[in-house]
Backbone of each chain as nested JSON, in Angstrom:
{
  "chains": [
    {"id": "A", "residues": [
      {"number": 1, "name": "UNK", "atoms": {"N": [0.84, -1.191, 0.0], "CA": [0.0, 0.0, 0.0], "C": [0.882, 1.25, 0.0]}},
      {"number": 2, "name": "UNK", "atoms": {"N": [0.432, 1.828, -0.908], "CA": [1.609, 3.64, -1.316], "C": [1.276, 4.437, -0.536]}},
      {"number": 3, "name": "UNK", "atoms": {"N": [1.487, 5.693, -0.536], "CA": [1.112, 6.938, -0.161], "C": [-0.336, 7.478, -1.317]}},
      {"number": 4, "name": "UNK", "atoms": {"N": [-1.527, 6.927, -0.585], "CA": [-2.442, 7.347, -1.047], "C": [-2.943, 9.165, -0.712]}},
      {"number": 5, "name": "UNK", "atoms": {"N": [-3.891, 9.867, -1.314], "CA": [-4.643, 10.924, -0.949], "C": [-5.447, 10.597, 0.471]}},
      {"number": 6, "name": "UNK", "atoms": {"N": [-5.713, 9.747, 0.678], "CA": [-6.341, 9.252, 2.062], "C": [-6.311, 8.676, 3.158]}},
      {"number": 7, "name": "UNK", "atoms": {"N": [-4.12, 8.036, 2.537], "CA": [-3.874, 7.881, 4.046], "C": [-2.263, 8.859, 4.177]}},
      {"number": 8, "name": "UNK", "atoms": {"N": [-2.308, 9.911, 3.436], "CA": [-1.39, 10.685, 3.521], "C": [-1.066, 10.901, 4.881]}},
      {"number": 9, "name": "UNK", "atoms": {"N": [-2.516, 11.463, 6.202], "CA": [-1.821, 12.157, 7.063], "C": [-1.569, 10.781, 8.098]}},
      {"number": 10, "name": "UNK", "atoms": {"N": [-1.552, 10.121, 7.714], "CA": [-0.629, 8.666, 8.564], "C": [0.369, 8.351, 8.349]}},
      {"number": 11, "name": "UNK", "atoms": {"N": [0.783, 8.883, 6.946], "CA": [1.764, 7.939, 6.28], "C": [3.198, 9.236, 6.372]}},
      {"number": 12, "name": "UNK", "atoms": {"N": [4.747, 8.365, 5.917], "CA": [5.689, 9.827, 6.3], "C": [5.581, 10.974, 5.382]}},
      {"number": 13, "name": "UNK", "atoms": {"N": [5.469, 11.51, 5.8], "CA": [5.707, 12.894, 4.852], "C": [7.31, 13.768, 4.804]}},
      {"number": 14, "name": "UNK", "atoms": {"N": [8.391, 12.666, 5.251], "CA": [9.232, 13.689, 5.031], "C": [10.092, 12.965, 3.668]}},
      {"number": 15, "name": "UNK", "atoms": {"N": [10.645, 13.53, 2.603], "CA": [10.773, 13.434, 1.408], "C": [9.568, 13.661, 0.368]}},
      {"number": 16, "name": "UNK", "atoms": {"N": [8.51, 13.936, 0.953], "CA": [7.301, 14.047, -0.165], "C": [7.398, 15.714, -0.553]}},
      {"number": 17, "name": "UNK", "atoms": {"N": [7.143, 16.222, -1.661], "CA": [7.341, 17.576, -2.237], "C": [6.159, 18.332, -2.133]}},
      {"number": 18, "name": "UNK", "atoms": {"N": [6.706, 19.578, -1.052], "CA": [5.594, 19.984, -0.393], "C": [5.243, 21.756, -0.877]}},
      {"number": 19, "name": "UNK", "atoms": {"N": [4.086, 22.014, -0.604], "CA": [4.315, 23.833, -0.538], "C": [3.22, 24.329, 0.329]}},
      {"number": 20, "name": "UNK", "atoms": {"N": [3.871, 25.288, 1.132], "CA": [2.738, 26.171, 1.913], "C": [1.814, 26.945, 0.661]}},
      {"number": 21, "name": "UNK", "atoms": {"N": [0.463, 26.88, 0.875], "CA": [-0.418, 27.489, -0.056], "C": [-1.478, 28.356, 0.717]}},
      {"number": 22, "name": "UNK", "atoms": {"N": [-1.577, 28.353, 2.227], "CA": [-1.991, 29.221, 2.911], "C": [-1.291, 29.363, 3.742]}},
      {"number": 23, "name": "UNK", "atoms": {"N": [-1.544, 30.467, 4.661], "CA": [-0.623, 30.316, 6.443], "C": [-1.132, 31.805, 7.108]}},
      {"number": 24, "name": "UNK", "atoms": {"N": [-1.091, 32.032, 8.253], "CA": [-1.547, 33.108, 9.162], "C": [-0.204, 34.196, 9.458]}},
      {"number": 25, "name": "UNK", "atoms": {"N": [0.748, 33.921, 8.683], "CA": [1.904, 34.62, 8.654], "C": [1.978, 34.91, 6.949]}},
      {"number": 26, "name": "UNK", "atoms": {"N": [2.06, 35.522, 6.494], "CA": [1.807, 36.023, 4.984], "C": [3.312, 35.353, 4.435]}},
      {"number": 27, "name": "UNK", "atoms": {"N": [4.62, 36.023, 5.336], "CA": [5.696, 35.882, 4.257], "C": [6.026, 34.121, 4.371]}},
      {"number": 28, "name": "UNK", "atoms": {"N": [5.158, 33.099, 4.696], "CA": [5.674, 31.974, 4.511], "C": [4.95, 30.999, 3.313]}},
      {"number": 29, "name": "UNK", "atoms": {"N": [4.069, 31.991, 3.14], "CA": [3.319, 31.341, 1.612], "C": [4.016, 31.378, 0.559]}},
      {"number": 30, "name": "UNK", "atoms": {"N": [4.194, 30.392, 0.042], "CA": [4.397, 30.562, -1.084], "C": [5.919, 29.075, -0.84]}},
      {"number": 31, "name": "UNK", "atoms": {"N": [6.325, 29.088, 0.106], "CA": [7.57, 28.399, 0.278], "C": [7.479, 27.035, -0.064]}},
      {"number": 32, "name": "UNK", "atoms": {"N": [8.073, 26.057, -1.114], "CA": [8.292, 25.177, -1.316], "C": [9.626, 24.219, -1.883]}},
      {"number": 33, "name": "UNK", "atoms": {"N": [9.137, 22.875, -1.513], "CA": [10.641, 22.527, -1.974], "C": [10.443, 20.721, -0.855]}},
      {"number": 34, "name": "UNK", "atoms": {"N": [11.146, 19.98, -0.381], "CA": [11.427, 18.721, -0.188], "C": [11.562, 18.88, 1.566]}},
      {"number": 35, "name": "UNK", "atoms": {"N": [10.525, 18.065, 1.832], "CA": [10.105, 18.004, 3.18], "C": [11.851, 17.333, 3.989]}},
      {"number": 36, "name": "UNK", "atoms": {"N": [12.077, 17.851, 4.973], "CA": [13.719, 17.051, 5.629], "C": [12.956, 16.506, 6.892]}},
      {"number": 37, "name": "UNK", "atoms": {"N": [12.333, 17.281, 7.601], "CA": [11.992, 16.702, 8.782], "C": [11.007, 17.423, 9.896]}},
      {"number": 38, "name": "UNK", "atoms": {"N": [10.367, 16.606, 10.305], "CA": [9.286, 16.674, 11.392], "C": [9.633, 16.658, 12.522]}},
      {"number": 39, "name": "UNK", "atoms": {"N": [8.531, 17.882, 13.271], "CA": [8.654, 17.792, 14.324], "C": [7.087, 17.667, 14.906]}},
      {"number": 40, "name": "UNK", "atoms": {"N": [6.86, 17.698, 16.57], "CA": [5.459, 18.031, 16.462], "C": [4.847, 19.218, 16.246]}},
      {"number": 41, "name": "UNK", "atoms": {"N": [4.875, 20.35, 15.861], "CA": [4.613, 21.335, 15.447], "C": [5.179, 22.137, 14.391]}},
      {"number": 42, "name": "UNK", "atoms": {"N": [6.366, 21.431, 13.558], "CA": [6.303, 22.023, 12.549], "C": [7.077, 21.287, 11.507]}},
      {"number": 43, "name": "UNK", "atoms": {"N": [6.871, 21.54, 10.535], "CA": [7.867, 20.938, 9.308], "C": [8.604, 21.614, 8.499]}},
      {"number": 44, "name": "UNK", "atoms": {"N": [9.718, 21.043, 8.408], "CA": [11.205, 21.663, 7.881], "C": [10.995, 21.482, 6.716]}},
      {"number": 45, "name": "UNK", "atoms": {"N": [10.577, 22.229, 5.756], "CA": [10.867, 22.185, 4.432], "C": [12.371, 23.095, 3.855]}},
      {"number": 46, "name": "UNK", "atoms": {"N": [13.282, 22.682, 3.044], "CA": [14.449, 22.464, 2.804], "C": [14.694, 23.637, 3.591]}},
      {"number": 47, "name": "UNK", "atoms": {"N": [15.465, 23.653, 4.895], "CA": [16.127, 24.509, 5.966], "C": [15.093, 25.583, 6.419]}},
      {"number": 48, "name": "UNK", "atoms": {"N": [14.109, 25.563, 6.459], "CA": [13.118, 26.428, 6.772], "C": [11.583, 25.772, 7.492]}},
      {"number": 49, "name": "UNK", "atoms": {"N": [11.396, 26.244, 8.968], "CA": [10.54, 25.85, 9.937], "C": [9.198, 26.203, 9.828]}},
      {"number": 50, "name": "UNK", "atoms": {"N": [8.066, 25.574, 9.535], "CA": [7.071, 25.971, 9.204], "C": [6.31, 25.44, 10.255]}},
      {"number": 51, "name": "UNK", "atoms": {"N": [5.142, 26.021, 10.993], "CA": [4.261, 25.989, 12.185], "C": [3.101, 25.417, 11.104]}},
      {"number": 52, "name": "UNK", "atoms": {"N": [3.138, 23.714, 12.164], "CA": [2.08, 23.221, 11.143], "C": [0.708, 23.894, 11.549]}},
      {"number": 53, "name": "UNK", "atoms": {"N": [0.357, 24.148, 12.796], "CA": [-1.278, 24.767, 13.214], "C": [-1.25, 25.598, 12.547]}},
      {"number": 54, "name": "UNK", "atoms": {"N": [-0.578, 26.665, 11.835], "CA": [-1.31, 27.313, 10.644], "C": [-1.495, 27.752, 9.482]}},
      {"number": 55, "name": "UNK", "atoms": {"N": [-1.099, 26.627, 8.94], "CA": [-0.997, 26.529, 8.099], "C": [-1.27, 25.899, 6.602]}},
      {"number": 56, "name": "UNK", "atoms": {"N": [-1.819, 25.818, 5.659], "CA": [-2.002, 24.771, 4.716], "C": [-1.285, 24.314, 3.677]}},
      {"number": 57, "name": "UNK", "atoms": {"N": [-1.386, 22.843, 3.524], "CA": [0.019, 22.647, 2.747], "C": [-0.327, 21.789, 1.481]}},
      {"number": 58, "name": "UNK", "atoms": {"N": [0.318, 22.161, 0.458], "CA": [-0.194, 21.129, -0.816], "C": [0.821, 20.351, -0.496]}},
      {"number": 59, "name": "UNK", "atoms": {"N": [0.704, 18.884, -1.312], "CA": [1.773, 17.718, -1.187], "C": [1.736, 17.33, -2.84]}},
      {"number": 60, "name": "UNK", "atoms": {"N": [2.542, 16.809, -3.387], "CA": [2.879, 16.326, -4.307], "C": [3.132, 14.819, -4.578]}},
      {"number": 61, "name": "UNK", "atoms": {"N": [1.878, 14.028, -4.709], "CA": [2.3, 12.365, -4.793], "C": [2.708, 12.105, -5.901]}},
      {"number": 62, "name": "UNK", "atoms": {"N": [2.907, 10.96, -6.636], "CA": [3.484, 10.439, -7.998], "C": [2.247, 10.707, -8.797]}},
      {"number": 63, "name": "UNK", "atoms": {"N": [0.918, 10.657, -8.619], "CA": [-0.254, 10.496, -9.434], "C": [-0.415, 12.397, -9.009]}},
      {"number": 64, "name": "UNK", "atoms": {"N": [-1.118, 12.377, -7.992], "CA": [-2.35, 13.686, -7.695], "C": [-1.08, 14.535, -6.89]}},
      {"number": 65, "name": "UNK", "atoms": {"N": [-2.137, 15.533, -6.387], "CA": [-1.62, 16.642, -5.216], "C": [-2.501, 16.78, -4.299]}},
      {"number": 66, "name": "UNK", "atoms": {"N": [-2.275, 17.058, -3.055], "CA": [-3.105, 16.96, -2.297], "C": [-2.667, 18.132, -1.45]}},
      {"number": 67, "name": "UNK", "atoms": {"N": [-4.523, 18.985, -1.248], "CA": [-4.215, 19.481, 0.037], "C": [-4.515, 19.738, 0.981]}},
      {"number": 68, "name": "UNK", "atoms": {"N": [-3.745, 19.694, 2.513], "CA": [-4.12, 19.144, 3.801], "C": [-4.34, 20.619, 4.747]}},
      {"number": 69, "name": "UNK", "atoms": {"N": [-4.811, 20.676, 5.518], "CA": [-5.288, 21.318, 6.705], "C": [-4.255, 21.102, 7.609]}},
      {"number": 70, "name": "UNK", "atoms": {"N": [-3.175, 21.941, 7.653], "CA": [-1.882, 21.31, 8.712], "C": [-1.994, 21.359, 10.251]}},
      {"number": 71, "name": "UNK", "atoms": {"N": [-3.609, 21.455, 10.535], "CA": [-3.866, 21.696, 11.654], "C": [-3.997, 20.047, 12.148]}},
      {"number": 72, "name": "UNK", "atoms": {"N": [-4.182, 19.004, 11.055], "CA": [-4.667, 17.761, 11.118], "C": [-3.116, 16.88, 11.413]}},
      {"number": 73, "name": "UNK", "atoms": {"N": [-1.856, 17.129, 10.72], "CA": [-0.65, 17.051, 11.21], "C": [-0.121, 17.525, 12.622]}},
      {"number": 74, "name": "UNK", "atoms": {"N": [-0.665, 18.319, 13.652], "CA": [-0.21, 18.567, 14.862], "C": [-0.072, 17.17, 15.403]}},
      {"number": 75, "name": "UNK", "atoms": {"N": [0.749, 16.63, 15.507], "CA": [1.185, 15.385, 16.29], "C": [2.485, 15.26, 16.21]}},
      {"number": 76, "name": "UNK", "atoms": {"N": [2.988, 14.327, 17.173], "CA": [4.577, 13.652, 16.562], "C": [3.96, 12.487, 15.896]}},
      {"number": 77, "name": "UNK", "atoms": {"N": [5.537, 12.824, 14.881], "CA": [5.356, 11.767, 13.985], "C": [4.771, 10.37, 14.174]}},
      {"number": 78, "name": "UNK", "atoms": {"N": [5.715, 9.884, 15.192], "CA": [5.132, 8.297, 15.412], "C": [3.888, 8.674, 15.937]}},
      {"number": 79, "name": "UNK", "atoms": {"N": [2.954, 9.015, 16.687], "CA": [1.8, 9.26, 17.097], "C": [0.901, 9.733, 15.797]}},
      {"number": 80, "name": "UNK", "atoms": {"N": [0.989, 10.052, 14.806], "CA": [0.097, 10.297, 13.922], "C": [-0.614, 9.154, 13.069]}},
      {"number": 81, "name": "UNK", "atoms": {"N": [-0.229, 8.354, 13.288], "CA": [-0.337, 7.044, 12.816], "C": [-1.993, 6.682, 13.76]}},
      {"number": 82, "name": "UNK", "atoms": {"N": [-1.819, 6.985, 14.815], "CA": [-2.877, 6.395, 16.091], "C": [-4.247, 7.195, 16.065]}},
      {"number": 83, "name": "UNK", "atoms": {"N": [-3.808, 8.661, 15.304], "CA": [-4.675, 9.391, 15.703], "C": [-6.377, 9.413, 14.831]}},
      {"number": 84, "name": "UNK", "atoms": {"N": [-7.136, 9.423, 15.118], "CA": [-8.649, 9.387, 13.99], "C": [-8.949, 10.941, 14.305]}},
      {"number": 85, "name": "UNK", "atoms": {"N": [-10.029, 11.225, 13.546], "CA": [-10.209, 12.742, 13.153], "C": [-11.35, 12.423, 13.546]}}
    ]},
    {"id": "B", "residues": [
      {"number": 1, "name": "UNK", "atoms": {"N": [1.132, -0.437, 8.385], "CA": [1.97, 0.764, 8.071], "C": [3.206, 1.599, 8.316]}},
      {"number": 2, "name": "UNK", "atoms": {"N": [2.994, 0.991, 9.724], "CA": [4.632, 1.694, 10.689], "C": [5.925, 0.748, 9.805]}},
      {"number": 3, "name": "UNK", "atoms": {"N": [5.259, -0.51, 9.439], "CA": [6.914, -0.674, 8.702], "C": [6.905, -0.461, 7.623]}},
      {"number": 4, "name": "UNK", "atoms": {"N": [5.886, 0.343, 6.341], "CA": [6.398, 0.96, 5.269], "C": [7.055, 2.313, 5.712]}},
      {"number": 5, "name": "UNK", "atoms": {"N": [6.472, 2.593, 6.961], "CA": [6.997, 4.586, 7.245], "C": [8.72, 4.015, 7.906]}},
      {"number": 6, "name": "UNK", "atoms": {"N": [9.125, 2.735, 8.575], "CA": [10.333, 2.691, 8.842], "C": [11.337, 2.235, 7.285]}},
      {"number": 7, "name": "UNK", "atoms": {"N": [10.599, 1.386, 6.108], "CA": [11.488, 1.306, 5.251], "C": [11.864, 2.416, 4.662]}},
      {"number": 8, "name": "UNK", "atoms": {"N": [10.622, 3.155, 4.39], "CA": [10.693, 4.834, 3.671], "C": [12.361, 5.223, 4.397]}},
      {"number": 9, "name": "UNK", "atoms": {"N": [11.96, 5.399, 5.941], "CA": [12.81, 6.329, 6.586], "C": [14.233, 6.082, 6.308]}},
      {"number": 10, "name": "UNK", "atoms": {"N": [14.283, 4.791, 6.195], "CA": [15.619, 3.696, 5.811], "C": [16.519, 4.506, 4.495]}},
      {"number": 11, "name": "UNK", "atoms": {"N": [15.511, 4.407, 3.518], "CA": [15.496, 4.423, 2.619], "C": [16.399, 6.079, 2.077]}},
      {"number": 12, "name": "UNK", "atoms": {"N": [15.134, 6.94, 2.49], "CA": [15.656, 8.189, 2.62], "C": [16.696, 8.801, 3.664]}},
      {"number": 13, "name": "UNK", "atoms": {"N": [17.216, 7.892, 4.432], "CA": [18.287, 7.949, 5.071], "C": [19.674, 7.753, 4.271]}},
      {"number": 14, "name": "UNK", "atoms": {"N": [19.37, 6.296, 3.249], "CA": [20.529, 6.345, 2.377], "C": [20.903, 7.793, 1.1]}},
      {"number": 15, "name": "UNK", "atoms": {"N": [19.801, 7.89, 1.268], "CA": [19.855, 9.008, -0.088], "C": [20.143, 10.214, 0.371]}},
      {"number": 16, "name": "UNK", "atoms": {"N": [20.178, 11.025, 1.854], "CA": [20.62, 11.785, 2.547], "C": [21.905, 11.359, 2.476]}},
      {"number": 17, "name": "UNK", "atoms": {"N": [22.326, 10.541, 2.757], "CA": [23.512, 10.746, 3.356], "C": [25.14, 10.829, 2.858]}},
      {"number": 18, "name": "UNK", "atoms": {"N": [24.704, 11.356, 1.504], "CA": [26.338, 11.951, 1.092], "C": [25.926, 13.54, 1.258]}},
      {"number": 19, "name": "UNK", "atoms": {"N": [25.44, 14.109, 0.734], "CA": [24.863, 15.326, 1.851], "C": [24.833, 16.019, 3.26]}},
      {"number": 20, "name": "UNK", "atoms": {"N": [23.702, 14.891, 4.314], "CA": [23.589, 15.355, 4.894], "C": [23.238, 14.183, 5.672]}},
      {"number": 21, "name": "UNK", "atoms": {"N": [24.472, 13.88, 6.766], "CA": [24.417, 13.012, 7.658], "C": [24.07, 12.754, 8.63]}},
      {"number": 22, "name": "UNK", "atoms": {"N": [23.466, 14.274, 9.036], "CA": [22.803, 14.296, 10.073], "C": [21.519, 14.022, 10.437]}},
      {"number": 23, "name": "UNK", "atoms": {"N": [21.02, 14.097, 9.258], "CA": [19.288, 13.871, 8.538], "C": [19.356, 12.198, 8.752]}},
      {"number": 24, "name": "UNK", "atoms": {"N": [20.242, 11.331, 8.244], "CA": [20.306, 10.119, 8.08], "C": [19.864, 9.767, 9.804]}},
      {"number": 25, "name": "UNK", "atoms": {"N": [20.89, 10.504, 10.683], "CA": [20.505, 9.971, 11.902], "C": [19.433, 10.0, 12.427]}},
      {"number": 26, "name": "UNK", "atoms": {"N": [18.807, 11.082, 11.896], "CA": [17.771, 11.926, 12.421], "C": [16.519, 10.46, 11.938]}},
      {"number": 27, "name": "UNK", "atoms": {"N": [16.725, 9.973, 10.683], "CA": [15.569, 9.278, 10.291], "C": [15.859, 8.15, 10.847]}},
      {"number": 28, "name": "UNK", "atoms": {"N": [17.021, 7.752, 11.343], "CA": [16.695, 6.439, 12.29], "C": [16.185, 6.833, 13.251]}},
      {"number": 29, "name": "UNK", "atoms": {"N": [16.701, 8.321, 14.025], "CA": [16.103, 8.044, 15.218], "C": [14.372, 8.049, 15.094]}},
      {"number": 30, "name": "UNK", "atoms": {"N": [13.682, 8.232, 13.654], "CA": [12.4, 8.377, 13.689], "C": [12.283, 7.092, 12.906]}},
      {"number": 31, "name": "UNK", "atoms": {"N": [12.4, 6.386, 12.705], "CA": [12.271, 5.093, 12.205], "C": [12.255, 4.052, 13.859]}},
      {"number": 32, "name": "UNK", "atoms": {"N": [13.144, 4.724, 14.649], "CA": [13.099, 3.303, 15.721], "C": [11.905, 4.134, 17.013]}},
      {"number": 33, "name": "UNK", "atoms": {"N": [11.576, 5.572, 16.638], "CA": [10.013, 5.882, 17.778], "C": [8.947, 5.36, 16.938]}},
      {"number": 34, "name": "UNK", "atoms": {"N": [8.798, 5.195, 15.349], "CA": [7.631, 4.488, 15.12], "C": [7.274, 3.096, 15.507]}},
      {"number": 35, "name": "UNK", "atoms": {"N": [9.225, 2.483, 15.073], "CA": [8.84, 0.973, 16.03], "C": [8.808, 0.801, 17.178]}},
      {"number": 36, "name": "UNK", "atoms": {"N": [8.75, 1.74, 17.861], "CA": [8.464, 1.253, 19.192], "C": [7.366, 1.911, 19.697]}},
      {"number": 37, "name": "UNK", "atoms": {"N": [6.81, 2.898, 19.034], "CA": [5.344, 3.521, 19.761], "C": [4.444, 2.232, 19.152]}},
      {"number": 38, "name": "UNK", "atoms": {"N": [4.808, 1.539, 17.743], "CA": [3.57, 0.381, 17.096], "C": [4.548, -0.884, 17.626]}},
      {"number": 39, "name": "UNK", "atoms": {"N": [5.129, -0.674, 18.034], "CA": [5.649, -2.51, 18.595], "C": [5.818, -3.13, 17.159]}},
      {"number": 40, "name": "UNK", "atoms": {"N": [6.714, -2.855, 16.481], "CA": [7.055, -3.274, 15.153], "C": [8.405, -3.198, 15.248]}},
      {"number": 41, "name": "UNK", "atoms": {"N": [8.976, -4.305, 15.028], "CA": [10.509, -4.445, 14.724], "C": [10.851, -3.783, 13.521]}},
      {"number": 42, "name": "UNK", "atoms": {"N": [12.235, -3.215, 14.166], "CA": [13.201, -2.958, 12.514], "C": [13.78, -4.06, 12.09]}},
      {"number": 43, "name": "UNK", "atoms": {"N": [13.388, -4.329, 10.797], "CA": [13.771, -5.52, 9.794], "C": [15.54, -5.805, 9.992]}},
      {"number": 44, "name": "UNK", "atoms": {"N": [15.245, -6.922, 10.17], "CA": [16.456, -7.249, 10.344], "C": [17.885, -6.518, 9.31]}},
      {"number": 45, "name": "UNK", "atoms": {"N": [17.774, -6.97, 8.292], "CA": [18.284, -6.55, 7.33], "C": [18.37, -4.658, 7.193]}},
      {"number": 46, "name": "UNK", "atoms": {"N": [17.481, -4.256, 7.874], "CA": [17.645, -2.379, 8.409], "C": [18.734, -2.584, 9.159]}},
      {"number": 47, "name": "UNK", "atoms": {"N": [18.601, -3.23, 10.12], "CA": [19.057, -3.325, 11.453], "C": [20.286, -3.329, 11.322]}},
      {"number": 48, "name": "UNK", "atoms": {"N": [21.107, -3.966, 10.357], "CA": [22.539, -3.85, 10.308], "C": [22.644, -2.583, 9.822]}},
      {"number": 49, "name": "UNK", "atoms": {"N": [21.973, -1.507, 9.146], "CA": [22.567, -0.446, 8.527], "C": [22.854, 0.342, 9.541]}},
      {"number": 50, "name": "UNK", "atoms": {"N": [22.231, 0.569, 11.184], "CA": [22.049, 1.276, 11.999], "C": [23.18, 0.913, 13.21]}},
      {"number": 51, "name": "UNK", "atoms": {"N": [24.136, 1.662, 14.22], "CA": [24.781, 1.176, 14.963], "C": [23.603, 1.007, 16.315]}},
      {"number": 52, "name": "UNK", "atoms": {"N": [23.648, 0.074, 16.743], "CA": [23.132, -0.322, 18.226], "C": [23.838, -0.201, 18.823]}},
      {"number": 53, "name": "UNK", "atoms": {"N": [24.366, 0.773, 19.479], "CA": [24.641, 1.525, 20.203], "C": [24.509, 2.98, 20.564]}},
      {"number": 54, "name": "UNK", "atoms": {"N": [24.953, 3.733, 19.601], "CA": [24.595, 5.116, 19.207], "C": [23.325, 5.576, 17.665]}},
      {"number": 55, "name": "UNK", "atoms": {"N": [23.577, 4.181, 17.476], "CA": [21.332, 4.29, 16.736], "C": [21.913, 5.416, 15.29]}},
      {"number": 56, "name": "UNK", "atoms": {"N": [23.014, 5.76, 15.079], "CA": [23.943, 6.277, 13.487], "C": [23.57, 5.686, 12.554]}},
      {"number": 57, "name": "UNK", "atoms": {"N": [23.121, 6.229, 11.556], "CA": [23.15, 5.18, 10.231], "C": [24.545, 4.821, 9.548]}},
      {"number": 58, "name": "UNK", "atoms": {"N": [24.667, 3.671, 9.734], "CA": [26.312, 3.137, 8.932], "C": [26.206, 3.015, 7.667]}},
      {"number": 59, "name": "UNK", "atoms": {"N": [27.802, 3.546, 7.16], "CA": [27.69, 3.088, 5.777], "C": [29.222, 2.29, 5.725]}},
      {"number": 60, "name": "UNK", "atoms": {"N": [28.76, 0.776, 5.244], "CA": [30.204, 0.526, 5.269], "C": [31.282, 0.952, 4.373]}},
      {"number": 61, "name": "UNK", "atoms": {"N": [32.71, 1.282, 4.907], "CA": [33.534, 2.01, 4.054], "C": [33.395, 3.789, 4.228]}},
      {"number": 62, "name": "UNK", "atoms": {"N": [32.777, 3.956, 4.779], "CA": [32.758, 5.511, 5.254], "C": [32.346, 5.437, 6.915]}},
      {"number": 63, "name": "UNK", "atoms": {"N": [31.589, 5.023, 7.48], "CA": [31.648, 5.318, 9.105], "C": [31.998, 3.713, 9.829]}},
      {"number": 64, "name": "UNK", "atoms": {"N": [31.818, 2.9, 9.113], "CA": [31.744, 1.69, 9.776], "C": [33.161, 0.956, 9.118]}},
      {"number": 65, "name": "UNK", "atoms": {"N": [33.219, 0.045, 9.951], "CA": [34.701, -1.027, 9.537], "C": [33.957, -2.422, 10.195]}},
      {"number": 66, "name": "UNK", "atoms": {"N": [34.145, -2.848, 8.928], "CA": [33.448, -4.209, 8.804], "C": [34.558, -5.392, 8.562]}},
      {"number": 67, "name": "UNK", "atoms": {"N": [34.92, -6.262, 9.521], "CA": [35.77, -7.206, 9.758], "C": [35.404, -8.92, 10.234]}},
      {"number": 68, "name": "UNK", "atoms": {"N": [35.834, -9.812, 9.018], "CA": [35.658, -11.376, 9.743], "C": [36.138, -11.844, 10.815]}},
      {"number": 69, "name": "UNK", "atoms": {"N": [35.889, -11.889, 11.421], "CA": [36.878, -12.601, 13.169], "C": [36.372, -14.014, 13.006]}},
      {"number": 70, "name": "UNK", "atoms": {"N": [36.759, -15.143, 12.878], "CA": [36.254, -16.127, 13.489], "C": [35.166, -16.437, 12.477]}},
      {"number": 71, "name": "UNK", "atoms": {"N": [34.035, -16.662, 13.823], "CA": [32.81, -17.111, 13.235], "C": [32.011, -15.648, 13.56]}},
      {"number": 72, "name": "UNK", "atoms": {"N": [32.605, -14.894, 13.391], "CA": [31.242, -13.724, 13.483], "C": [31.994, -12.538, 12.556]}},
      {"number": 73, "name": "UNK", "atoms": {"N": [30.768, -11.476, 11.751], "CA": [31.546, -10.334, 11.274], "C": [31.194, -9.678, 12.432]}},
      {"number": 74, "name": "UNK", "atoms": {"N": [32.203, -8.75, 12.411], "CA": [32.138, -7.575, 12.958], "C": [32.191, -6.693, 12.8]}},
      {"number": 75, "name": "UNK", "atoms": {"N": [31.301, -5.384, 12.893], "CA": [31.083, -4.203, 12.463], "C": [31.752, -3.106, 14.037]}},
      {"number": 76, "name": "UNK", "atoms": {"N": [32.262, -2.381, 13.269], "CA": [32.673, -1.435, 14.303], "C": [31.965, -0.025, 13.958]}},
      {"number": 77, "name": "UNK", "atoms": {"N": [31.713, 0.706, 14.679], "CA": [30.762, 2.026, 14.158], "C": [32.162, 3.195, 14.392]}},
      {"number": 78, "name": "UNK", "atoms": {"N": [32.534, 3.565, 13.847], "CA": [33.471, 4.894, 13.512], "C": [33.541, 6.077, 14.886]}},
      {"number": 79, "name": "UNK", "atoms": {"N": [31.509, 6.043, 14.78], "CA": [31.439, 7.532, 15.51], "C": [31.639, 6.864, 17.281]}},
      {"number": 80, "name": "UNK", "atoms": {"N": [31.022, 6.113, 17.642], "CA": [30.892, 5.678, 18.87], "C": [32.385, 4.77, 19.186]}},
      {"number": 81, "name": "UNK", "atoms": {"N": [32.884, 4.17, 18.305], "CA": [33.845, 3.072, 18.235], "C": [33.544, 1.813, 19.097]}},
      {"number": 82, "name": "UNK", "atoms": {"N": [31.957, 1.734, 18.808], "CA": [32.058, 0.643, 19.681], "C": [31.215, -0.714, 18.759]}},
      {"number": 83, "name": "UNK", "atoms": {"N": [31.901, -1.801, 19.096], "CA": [31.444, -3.158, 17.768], "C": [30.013, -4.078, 18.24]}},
      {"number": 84, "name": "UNK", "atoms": {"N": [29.431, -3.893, 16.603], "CA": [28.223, -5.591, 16.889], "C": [29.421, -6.431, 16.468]}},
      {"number": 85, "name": "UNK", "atoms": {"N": [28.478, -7.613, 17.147], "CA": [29.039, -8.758, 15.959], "C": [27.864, -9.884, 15.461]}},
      {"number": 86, "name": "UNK", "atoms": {"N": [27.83, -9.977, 14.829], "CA": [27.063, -10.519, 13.678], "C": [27.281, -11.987, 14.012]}},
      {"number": 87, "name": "UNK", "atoms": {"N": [26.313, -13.438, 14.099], "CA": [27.083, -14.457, 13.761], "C": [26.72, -15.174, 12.293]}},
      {"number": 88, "name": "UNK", "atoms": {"N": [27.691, -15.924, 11.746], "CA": [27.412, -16.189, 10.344], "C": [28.017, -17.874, 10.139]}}
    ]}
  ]
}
């Protein structure tokens, strides 16, 4: 089983090609480029810290794009796996 | 699922790491909280890439020294200097 559109926010997201497309801070829109690493509150897209609560993020799979509500990512990583909405 | 998100991590650990070696560590150390928050082993065959001891991703010929003794290899990890041994 791949990285579907529907089990994206379970599955890792760091190497998947990402971009902020909204956020509550203006100058971080627009920023994209190759996810490095997670934390619980934010994701490092290439050397740069992004606050997942506010933010929205497109993702880039092999087929589609998808985009998530990064309020639904507030977890640590291994714990996101557990979590239901 | 936790062991496609630990092969991923594996995975993209190797491909970090003429770059950026620190990332490599970084994804073991998130490869071994998924197996252990889901009680899922790291695959054996992972398991040698990683030092058990200091949890580093090895690469042999750049951090690790990999040696036959006997009846066991032995891997020595560079950063920690301290050895598995393997039996074979």
């Amino acid at each position: 089983m791949d990285i579907t559109p529907n089990n994206l926010i379970y599955h890792e997201l760091i190497g998947l090609f990402a971009e902020v497309i909204a956020s509550t801070n203006p100058s971080l829109v627009g920023i994209k480029g190759k996810v490095v690493d997670e934390t619980r509150n934010m994701l490092v897209i290439e050397d740069k810290k992004i606050p997942k609560a506010c933010s929205t993020f497109m993702f880039s799979l092999p087929n589609n794009r998808v985009k998530v509500d990064g309020m639904l990512l507030v977890s640590r990583p291994e714990d996101r796996m557990k979590r239901r909405l | 699922m936790a062991r496609q998100r630990i092969e991923r991590l594996f995975e993209l650990a190797g491909q970090e790491f003429d770059g950026h070696p620190d990332r490599s560590n970084r994804y073991v150390q998130l490869a071994r909280q998924i197996g252990m928050r889901h009680n899922v082993r790291i695959p054996k065959e992972l398991k040698r890439r990683m030092c058990r001891h200091c949890h580093s991703y090895l690469v042999p010929g750049s951090n690790a020294q990999v040696r036959l003794r006997g009846m066991y290899v032995v891997v020595t990890c560079l950063i920690c200097e301290r050895q598995m041994r393997y039996p074979y």
